[in-house]
Backbone bond lengths (Angstrom), bond angles and torsions (degrees), N, CA, C in turn:
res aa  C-N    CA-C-N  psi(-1)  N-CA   C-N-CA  omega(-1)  CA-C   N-CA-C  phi
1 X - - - 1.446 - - 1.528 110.76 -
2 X 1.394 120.30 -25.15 1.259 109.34 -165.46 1.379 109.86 -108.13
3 X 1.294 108.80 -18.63 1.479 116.28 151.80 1.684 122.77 -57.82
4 X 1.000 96.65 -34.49 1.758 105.34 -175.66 1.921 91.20 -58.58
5 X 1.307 90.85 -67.98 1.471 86.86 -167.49 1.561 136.56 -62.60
6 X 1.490 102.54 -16.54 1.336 125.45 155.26 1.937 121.58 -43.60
7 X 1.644 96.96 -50.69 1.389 103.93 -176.23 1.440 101.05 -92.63
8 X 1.644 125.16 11.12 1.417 118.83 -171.18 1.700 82.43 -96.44
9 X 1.690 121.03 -57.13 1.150 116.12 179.51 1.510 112.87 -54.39
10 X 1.265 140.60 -0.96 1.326 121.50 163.23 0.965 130.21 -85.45
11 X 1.708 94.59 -45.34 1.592 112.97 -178.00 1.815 102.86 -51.60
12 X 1.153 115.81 -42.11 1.652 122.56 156.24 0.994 123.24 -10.45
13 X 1.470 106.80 -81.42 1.189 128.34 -162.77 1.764 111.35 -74.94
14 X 1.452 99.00 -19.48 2.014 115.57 176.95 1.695 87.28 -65.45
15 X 0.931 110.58 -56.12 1.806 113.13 -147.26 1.377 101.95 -64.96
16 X 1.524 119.54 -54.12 1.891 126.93 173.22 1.127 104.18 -53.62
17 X 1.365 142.93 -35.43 1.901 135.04 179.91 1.068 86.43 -77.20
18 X 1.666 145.49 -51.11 1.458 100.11 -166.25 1.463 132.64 -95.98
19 X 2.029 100.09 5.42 1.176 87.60 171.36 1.082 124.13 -105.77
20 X 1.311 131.54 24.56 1.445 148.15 -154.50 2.176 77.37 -117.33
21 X 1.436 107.02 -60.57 1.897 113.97 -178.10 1.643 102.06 -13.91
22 X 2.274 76.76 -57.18 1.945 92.19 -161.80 1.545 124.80 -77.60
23 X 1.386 106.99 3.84 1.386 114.48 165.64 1.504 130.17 -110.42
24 X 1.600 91.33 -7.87 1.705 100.02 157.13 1.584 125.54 -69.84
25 X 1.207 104.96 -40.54 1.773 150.94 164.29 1.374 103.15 -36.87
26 X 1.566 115.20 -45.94 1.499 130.32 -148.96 1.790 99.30 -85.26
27 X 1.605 90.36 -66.37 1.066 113.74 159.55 1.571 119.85 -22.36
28 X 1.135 116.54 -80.92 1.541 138.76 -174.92 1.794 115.35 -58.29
29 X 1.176 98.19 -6.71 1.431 126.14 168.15 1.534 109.44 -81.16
30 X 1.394 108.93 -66.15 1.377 117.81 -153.96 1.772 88.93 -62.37
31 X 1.272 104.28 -57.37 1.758 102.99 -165.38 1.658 103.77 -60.91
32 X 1.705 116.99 -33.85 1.680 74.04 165.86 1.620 135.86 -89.96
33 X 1.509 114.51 -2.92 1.373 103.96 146.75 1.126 128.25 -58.22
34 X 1.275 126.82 -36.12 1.581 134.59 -168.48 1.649 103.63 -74.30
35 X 1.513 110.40 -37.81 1.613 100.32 169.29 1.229 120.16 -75.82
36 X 1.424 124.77 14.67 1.372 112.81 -167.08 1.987 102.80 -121.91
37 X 1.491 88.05 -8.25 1.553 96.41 173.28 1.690 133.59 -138.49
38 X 1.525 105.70 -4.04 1.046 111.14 -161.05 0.993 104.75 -137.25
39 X 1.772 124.41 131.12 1.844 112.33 -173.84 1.403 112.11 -108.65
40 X 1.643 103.90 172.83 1.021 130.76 -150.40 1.579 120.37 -40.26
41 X 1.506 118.10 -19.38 1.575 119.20 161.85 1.442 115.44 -41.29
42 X 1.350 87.29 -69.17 1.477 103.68 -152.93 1.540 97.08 -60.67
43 X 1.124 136.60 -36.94 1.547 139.92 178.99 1.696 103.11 -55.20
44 X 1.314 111.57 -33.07 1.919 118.38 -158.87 1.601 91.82 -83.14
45 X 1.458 122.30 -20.54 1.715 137.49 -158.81 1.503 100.92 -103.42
46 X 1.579 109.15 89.34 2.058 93.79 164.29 1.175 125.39 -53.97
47 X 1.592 110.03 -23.20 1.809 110.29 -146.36 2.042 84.95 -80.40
48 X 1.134 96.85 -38.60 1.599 115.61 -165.48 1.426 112.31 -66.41
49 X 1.867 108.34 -28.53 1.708 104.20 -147.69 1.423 92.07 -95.89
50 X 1.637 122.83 -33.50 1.496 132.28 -168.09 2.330 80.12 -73.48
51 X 0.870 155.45 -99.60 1.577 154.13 -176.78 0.894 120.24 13.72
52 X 1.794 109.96 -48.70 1.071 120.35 -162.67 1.461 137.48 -102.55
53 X 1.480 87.46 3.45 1.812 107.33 -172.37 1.568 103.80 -112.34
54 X 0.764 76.15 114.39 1.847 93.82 176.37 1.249 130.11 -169.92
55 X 1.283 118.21 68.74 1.919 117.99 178.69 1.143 121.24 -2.00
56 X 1.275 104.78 -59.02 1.779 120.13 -149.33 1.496 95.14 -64.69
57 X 1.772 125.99 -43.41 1.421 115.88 158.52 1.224 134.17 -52.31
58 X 1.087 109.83 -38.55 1.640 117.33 174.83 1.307 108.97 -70.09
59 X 1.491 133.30 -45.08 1.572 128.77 169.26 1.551 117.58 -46.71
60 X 1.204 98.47 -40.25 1.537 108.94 -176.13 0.709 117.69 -85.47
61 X 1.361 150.82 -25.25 1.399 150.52 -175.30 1.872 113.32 -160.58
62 X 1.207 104.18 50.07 1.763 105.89 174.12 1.804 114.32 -28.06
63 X 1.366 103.21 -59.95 1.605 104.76 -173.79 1.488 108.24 -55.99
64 X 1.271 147.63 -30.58 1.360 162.20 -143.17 1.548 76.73 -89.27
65 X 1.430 119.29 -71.10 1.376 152.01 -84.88 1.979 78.36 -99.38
66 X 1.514 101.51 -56.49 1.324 121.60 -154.62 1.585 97.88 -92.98
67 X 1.294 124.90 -13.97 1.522 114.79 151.71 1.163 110.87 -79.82
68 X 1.257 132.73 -48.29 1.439 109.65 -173.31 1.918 107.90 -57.19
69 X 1.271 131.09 -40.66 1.263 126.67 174.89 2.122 112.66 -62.77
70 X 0.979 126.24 -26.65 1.133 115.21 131.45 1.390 137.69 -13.58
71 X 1.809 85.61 -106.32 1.438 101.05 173.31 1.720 110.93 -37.75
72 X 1.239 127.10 -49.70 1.479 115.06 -175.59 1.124 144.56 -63.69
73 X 1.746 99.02 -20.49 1.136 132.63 171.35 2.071 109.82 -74.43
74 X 1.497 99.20 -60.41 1.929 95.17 166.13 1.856 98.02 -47.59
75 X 1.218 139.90 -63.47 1.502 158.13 174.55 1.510 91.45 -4.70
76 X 1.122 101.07 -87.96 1.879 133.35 167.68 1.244 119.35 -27.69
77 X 1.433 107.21 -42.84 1.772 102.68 -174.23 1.387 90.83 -96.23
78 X 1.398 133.93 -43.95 1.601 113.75 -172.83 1.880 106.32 -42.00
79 X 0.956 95.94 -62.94 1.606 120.51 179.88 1.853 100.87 -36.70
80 X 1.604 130.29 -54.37 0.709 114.91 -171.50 2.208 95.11 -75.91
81 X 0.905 130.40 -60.81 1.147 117.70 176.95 1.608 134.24 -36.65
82 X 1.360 105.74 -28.44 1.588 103.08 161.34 2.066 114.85 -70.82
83 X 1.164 85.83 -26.54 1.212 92.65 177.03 1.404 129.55 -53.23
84 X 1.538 114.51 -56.55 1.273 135.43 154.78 1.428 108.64 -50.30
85 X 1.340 121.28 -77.61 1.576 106.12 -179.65 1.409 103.45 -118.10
86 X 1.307 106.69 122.09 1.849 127.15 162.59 1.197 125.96 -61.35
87 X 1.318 127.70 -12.92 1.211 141.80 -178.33 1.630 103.17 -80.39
88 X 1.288 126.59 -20.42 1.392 115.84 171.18 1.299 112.73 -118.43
89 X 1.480 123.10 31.91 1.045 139.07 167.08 1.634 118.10 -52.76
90 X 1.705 104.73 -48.83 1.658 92.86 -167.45 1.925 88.18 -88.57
91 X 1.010 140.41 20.54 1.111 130.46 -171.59 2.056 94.20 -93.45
92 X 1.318 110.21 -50.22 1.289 132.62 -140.64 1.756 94.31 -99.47
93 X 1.465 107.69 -30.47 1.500 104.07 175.33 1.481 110.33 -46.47
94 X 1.311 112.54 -60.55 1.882 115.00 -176.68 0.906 122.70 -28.93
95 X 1.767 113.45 -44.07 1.533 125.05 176.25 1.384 132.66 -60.52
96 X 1.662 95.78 -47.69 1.295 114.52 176.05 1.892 110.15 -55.22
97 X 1.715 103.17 -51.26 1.606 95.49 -178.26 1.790 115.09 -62.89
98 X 1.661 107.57 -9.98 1.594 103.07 -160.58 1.445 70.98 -88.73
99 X 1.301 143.15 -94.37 1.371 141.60 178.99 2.315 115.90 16.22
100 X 1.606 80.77 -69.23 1.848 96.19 176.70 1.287 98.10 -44.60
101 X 1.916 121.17 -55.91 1.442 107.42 -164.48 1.567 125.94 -82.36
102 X 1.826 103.37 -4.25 1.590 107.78 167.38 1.567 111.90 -59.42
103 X 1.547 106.02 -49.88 1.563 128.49 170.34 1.325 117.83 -51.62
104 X 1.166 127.66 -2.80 1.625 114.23 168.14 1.413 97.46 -129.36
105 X 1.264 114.09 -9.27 1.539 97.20 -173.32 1.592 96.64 -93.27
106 X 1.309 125.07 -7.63 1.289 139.77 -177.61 1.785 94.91 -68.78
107 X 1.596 93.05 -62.16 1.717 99.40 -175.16 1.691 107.48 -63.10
108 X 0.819 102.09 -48.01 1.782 97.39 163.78 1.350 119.23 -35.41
109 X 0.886 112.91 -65.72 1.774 118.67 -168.93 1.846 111.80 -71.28
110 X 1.417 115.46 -19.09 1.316 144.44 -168.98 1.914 91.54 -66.91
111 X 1.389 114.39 -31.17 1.566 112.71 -172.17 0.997 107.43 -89.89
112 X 1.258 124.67 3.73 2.019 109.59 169.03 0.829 100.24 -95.97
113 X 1.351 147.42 9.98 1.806 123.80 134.35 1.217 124.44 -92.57
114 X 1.234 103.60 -20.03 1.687 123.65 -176.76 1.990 112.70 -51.05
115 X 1.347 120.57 111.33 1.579 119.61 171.80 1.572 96.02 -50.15
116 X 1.513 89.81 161.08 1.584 101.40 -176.40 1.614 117.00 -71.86
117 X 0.995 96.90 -26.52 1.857 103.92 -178.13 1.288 99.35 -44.42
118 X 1.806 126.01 -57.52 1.564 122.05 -155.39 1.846 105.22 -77.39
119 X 1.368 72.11 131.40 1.861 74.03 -173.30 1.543 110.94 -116.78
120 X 1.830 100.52 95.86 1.135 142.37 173.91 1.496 99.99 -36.93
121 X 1.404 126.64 -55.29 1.350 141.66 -153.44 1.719 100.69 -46.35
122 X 1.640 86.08 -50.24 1.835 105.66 -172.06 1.436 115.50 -62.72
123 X 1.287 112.22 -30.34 1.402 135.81 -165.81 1.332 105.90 -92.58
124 X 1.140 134.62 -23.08 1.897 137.38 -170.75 1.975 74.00 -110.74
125 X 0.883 124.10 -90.13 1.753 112.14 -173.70 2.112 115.68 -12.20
126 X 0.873 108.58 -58.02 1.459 135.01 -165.64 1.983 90.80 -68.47
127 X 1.345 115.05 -61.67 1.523 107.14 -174.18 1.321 114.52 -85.70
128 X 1.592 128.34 -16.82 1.597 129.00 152.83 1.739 96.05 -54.57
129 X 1.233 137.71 -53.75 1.828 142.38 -145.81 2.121 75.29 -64.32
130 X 1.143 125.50 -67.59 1.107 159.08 -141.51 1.544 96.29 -55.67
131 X 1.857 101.09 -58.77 1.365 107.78 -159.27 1.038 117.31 -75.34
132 X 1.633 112.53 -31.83 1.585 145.04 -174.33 1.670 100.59 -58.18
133 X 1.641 118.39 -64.31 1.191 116.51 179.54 1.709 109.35 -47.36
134 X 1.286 126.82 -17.07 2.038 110.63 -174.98 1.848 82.93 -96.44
135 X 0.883 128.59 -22.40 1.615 118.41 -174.25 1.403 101.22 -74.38
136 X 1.174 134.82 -22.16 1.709 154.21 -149.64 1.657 67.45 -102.99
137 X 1.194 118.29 -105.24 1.357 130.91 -158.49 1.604 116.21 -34.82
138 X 1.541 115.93 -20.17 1.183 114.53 -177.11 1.792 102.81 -74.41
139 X 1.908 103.67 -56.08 1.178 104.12 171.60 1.835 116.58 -42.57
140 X 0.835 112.71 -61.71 1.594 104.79 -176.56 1.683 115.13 -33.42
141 X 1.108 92.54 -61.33 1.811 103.81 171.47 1.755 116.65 -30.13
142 X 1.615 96.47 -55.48 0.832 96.90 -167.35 1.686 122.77 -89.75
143 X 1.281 102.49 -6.71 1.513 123.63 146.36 1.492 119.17 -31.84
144 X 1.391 112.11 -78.03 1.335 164.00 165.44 2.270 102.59 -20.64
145 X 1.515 76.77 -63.35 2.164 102.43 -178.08 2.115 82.88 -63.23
146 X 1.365 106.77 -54.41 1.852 96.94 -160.20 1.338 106.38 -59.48
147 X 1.322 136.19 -59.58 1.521 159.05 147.85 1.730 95.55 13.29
148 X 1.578 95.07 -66.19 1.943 108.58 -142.02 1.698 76.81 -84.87
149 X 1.483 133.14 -55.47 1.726 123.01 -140.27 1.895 92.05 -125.11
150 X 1.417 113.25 20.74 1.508 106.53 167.30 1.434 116.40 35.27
151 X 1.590 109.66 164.72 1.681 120.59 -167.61 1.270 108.16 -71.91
152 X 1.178 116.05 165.20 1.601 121.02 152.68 1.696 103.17 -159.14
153 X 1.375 122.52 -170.14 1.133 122.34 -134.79 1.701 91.76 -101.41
154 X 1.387 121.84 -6.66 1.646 112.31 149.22 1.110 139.76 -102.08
155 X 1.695 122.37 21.29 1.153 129.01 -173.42 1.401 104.98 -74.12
156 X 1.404 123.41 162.29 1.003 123.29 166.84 1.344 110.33 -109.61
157 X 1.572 162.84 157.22 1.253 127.30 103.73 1.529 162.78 -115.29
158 X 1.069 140.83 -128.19 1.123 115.59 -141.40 1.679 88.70 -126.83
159 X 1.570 129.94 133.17 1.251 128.85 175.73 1.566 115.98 -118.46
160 X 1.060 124.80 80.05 1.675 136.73 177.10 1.672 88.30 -28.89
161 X 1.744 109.49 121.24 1.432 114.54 139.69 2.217 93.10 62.85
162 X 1.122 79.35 34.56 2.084 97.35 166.86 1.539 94.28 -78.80
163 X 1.531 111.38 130.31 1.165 109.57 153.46 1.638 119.59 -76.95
164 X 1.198 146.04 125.30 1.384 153.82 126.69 1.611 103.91 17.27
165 X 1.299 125.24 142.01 1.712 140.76 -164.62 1.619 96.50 -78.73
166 X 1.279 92.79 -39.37 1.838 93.42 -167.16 1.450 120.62 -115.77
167 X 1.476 106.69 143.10 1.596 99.70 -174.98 2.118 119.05 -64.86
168 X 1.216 95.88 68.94 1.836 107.16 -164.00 1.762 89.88 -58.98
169 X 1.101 113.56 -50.44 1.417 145.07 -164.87 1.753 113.02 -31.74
170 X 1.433 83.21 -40.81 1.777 83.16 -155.68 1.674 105.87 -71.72
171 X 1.297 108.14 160.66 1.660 119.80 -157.01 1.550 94.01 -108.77
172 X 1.442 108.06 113.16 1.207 95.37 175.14 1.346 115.61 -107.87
173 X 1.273 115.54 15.52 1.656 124.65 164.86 1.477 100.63 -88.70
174 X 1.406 117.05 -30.35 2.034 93.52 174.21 1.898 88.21 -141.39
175 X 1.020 99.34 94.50 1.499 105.70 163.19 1.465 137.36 -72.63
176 X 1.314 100.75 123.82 1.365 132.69 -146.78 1.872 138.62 111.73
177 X 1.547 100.46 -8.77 1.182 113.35 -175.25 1.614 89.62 -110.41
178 X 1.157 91.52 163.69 1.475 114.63 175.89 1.241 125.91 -80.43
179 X 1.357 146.58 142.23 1.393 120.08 157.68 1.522 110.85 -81.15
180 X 1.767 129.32 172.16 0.973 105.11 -157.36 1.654 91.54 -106.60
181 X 1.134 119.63 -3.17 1.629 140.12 176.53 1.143 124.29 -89.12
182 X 1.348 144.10 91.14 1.490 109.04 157.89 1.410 162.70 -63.85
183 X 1.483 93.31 -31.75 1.523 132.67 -167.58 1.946 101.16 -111.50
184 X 0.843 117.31 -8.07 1.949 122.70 171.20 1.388 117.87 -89.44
Protein backbone atom coordinates (compact mmCIF):
# COMPACT_ATOMS: atom_id res chain seq x y z
CA UNK A 1 0.00 0.00 0.00
CA UNK A 2 2.58 2.39 0.69
CA UNK A 3 4.49 1.67 -2.15
CA UNK A 4 1.51 2.13 -4.38
CA UNK A 5 1.28 5.52 -3.21
CA UNK A 6 4.84 6.30 -3.31
CA UNK A 7 4.88 5.59 -7.20
CA UNK A 8 1.35 7.42 -7.30
CA UNK A 9 3.31 10.52 -5.81
CA UNK A 10 5.85 10.19 -8.55
CA UNK A 11 4.01 9.30 -11.29
CA UNK A 12 2.62 12.96 -10.08
CA UNK A 13 5.26 14.61 -9.98
CA UNK A 14 6.38 12.85 -13.86
CA UNK A 15 3.13 14.29 -15.30
CA UNK A 16 3.55 18.29 -13.79
CA UNK A 17 7.40 18.35 -15.30
CA UNK A 18 6.11 17.50 -18.40
CA UNK A 19 3.36 19.55 -18.57
CA UNK A 20 4.68 22.62 -17.23
CA UNK A 21 8.17 21.24 -20.16
CA UNK A 22 5.06 21.47 -22.69
CA UNK A 23 4.01 24.84 -21.83
CA UNK A 24 7.37 26.29 -21.74
CA UNK A 25 7.68 24.66 -25.33
CA UNK A 26 4.27 26.33 -26.11
CA UNK A 27 5.29 29.40 -25.06
CA UNK A 28 8.67 29.47 -26.90
CA UNK A 29 6.71 28.72 -29.94
CA UNK A 30 4.34 31.47 -29.88
CA UNK A 31 7.25 34.19 -29.53
CA UNK A 32 9.02 32.72 -32.38
CA UNK A 33 6.11 33.04 -34.61
CA UNK A 34 5.26 36.27 -33.10
CA UNK A 35 8.89 37.49 -33.92
CA UNK A 36 8.62 36.61 -37.28
CA UNK A 37 5.36 38.61 -37.87
CA UNK A 38 4.24 40.80 -35.40
CA UNK A 39 5.91 44.03 -33.87
CA UNK A 40 7.03 45.13 -30.90
CA UNK A 41 3.47 46.50 -29.48
CA UNK A 42 1.72 43.79 -29.66
CA UNK A 43 4.58 41.69 -27.82
CA UNK A 44 4.67 44.80 -24.87
CA UNK A 45 0.40 44.00 -24.80
CA UNK A 46 -0.64 40.56 -22.86
CA UNK A 47 -4.31 41.21 -23.30
CA UNK A 48 -3.42 41.59 -27.20
CA UNK A 49 -0.36 39.08 -27.58
CA UNK A 50 -2.27 35.78 -26.03
CA UNK A 51 -5.54 37.03 -29.18
CA UNK A 52 -3.40 37.15 -31.50
CA UNK A 53 -1.49 33.96 -31.87
CA UNK A 54 -3.13 31.40 -33.39
CA UNK A 55 -1.95 29.45 -36.60
CA UNK A 56 -5.04 27.94 -37.46
CA UNK A 57 -6.06 31.79 -38.35
CA UNK A 58 -3.20 32.56 -40.11
CA UNK A 59 -3.42 29.15 -42.21
CA UNK A 60 -6.76 30.02 -43.06
CA UNK A 61 -6.87 33.27 -43.94
CA UNK A 62 -3.17 35.05 -43.95
CA UNK A 63 -4.56 38.32 -45.71
CA UNK A 64 -7.37 38.73 -42.90
CA UNK A 65 -4.74 37.53 -40.60
CA UNK A 66 -1.98 40.27 -41.39
CA UNK A 67 -4.50 43.18 -41.48
CA UNK A 68 -5.79 42.67 -38.42
CA UNK A 69 -1.91 42.75 -37.08
CA UNK A 70 -1.66 45.98 -38.85
CA UNK A 71 -4.55 47.53 -37.87
CA UNK A 72 -3.46 46.66 -34.15
CA UNK A 73 -0.33 47.71 -34.45
CA UNK A 74 -1.66 51.65 -35.94
CA UNK A 75 -4.35 50.64 -32.62
CA UNK A 76 -1.14 50.47 -30.40
CA UNK A 77 0.76 53.36 -31.56
CA UNK A 78 -2.25 55.81 -31.45
CA UNK A 79 -2.60 54.57 -27.87
CA UNK A 80 1.05 54.87 -27.27
CA UNK A 81 0.93 58.59 -28.57
CA UNK A 82 -1.98 59.71 -26.50
CA UNK A 83 -0.04 58.50 -23.93
CA UNK A 84 2.87 60.75 -24.28
CA UNK A 85 0.77 63.73 -25.00
CA UNK A 86 -3.00 63.90 -23.76
CA UNK A 87 -3.69 66.90 -25.30
CA UNK A 88 -4.40 65.07 -28.60
CA UNK A 89 -6.23 62.59 -27.02
CA UNK A 90 -9.85 63.60 -28.06
CA UNK A 91 -8.42 64.21 -31.55
CA UNK A 92 -6.88 60.56 -31.91
CA UNK A 93 -9.71 58.73 -29.91
CA UNK A 94 -11.95 58.60 -33.31
CA UNK A 95 -9.18 56.81 -34.89
CA UNK A 96 -8.42 54.50 -32.42
CA UNK A 97 -12.39 53.36 -32.29
CA UNK A 98 -12.37 53.42 -36.40
CA UNK A 99 -9.11 51.24 -36.12
CA UNK A 100 -11.09 48.66 -33.21
CA UNK A 101 -13.86 48.41 -35.93
CA UNK A 102 -11.31 47.60 -38.94
CA UNK A 103 -10.14 44.83 -36.27
CA UNK A 104 -13.28 43.01 -35.85
CA UNK A 105 -14.63 43.48 -39.02
CA UNK A 106 -11.24 42.04 -40.15
CA UNK A 107 -12.02 39.05 -37.63
CA UNK A 108 -15.38 38.87 -39.08
CA UNK A 109 -14.59 38.33 -42.53
CA UNK A 110 -11.52 35.94 -41.31
CA UNK A 111 -14.58 33.04 -40.98
CA UNK A 112 -15.28 32.42 -44.55
CA UNK A 113 -12.43 30.28 -44.66
CA UNK A 114 -12.47 29.37 -41.21
CA UNK A 115 -13.85 25.25 -40.58
CA UNK A 116 -16.76 25.30 -38.44
CA UNK A 117 -15.18 23.90 -35.30
CA UNK A 118 -13.18 27.44 -34.71
CA UNK A 119 -15.44 29.58 -32.99
CA UNK A 120 -14.72 33.00 -34.28
CA UNK A 121 -17.78 34.28 -32.22
CA UNK A 122 -15.52 33.71 -28.95
CA UNK A 123 -12.57 35.15 -30.54
CA UNK A 124 -14.12 38.65 -32.07
CA UNK A 125 -15.98 38.86 -28.31
CA UNK A 126 -12.55 38.35 -26.38
CA UNK A 127 -10.48 41.09 -28.78
CA UNK A 128 -13.56 43.75 -28.80
CA UNK A 129 -13.40 42.93 -24.35
CA UNK A 130 -9.56 43.67 -25.08
CA UNK A 131 -9.79 46.62 -27.44
CA UNK A 132 -12.57 48.40 -25.53
CA UNK A 133 -10.45 48.35 -22.25
CA UNK A 134 -7.37 50.86 -24.27
CA UNK A 135 -10.50 53.02 -25.53
CA UNK A 136 -11.63 53.01 -21.63
CA UNK A 137 -8.07 53.91 -20.79
CA UNK A 138 -7.75 56.46 -23.48
CA UNK A 139 -10.96 58.16 -22.08
CA UNK A 140 -9.54 58.25 -18.58
CA UNK A 141 -6.44 60.04 -19.85
CA UNK A 142 -8.27 62.21 -21.31
CA UNK A 143 -10.37 62.89 -18.30
CA UNK A 144 -7.24 63.34 -16.43
CA UNK A 145 -5.63 66.24 -19.57
CA UNK A 146 -9.50 68.19 -18.83
CA UNK A 147 -9.12 68.08 -14.88
CA UNK A 148 -5.26 69.47 -14.95
CA UNK A 149 -5.62 72.28 -18.30
CA UNK A 150 -9.68 72.80 -18.19
CA UNK A 151 -12.12 73.47 -21.33
CA UNK A 152 -12.00 76.01 -23.80
CA UNK A 153 -13.87 76.62 -26.86
CA UNK A 154 -11.81 73.82 -29.01
CA UNK A 155 -11.87 71.00 -26.90
CA UNK A 156 -13.44 68.21 -27.98
CA UNK A 157 -14.79 65.38 -25.84
CA UNK A 158 -14.83 62.08 -25.53
CA UNK A 159 -18.33 59.92 -25.46
CA UNK A 160 -17.77 56.09 -24.46
CA UNK A 161 -20.12 53.88 -26.76
CA UNK A 162 -21.66 57.47 -28.63
CA UNK A 163 -23.88 56.48 -31.15
CA UNK A 164 -22.83 58.09 -34.70
CA UNK A 165 -25.17 61.46 -35.92
CA UNK A 166 -26.51 59.48 -38.79
CA UNK A 167 -28.52 56.45 -39.32
CA UNK A 168 -25.13 54.87 -41.44
CA UNK A 169 -26.23 51.64 -39.72
CA UNK A 170 -29.31 50.55 -41.17
CA UNK A 171 -29.15 47.25 -43.38
CA UNK A 172 -30.69 47.65 -46.34
CA UNK A 173 -30.13 44.11 -47.55
CA UNK A 174 -32.30 42.81 -44.45
CA UNK A 175 -34.28 45.61 -43.04
CA UNK A 176 -34.64 46.01 -39.65
CA UNK A 177 -31.35 44.59 -38.53
CA UNK A 178 -28.51 46.51 -38.02
CA UNK A 179 -25.32 46.42 -39.70
CA UNK A 180 -22.71 45.66 -37.27
CA UNK A 181 -20.26 48.41 -38.95
CA UNK A 182 -20.72 51.72 -39.74
CA UNK A 183 -17.79 53.34 -41.09
CA UNK A 184 -16.30 49.72 -43.02
Amino acid sequence: MLLNLILLIIFIIIIKYYINKNKINIDDEKIKFLNANIDYRIHNEKRIFDLVFCPEYKYYNPEAYYEIIDYLNAFLEIYEIIKIDPSRSSDLYQNMLDNKKYIINSLISMSIRLPIEYNIKKYTDEMDEALQYYLIEVNKIHEEYLRENGFDCTTKLIFLNHPDGYNLDDNIIEPGKKLLFNRV
